[in-house]
N, C-alpha and C positions, 0 to 999 in steps of 0.2 A: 593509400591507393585512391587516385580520382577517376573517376572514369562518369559516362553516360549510360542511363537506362531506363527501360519502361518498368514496370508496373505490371505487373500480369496476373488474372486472376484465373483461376483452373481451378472449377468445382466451388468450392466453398473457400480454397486457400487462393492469399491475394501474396506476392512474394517479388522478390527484384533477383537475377538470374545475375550472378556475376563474371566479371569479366575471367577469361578462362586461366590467362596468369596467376590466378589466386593461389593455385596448387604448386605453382611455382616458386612465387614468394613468398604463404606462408605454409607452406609443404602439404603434405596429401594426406588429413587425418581425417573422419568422419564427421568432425564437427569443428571451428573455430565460434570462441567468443571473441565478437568486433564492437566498436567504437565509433562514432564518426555521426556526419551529419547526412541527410536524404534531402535533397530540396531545399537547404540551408535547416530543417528543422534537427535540430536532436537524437540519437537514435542509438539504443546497445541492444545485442543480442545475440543469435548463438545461428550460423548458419550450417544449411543441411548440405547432403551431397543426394542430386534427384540426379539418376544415369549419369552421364556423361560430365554434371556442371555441380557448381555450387550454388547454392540460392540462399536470401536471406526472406526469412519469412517475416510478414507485415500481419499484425493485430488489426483489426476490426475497428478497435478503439484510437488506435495508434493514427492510423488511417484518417478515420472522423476528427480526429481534433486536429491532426495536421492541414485538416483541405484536402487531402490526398487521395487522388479515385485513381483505379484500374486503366491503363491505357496511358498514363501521362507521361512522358520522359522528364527524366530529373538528373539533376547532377548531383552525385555522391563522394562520399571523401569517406572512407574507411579505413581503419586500421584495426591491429589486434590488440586488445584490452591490455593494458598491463597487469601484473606485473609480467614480460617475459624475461625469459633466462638472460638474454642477452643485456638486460637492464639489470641486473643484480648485482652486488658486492661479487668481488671475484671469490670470495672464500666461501661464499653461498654456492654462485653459477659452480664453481669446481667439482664443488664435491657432490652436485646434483647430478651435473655432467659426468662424472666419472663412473657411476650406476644409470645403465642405460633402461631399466625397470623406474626408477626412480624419476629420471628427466620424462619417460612417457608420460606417465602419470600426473608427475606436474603439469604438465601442458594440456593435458587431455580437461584438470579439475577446472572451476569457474574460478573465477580471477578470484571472488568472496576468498575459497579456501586455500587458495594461493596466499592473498596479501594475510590469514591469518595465522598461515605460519612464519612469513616473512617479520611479522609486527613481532611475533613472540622471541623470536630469535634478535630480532636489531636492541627489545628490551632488556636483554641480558645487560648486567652493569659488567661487566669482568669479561676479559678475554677467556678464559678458562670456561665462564657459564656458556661464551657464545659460541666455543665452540663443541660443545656437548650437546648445544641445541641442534645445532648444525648435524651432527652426527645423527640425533634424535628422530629431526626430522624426515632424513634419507633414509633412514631405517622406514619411518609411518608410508615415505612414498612406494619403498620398495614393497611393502604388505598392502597398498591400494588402500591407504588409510585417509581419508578427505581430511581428518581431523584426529590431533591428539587424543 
């Protein structure tokens, strides 16, 4: 997603208010973790939902070493962290997809416990380990388990 934005600092919190499509495209949860760059610099982190919008909240430090003060418009380019569903092996996305407890929870965890179940399942040597892992797994999502 590119789009245009200020900077805006309220209270003590300094945060970039995003474009209102967000809920749109990547659907209506309490939080996404995104990707992407702020003012061509760098930038991950997990956006909130304040009334009506989503916002991505800016560190203090993040800020300071970027150059980046309150008030500035910037152009950003974000997207959502991988790994998502939609980027998996089909015999992953499937059977994540098909327990709808399961796919929340995927999407809801930080990418970290995401790709650490995906690494575990892809190291299976044998069709049979992988797909036990698979099973395994969707079982850990369905019980809100971050981790093995």
């Amino acid at each position: 997603m590119h789009f245009t934005a200020q900077i805006i600092r309220q209270g003590s919190r300094t945060f970039l208010v995003l474009p209102k499509e967000v809920a749109d495209r990547w659907g209506e949860k309490p939080h996404h973790y995104v990707a992407g760059t702020i003012h061509a610099r760098p930038i991950r982190g997990r956006t909130e939902v304040q009334g009506e919008q989503y916002i991505l909240p800016l560190g203090a430090t993040w800020l300071r070493d970027n150059d980046i003060q309150a008030g500035m418009n910037v152009e950003c380019v974000l997207s959502l962290e991988s790994p998502v569903i939609e980027e998996l092996a089909h015999d992953i996305a499937s059977a994540i997809e098909a327990e709808p407890q399961a796919k929340a929870f995927f999407e809801e965890i930080a990418p970290f416990y995401r790709k650490n179940y995906l690494r575990w399942i892809e190291d299976a040597k044998r069709p049979e380990t992988r797909a036990k892992r698979i099973a395994e797994v969707v079982q850990l999502l369905k019980e809100r388990r971050r981790q093995r």
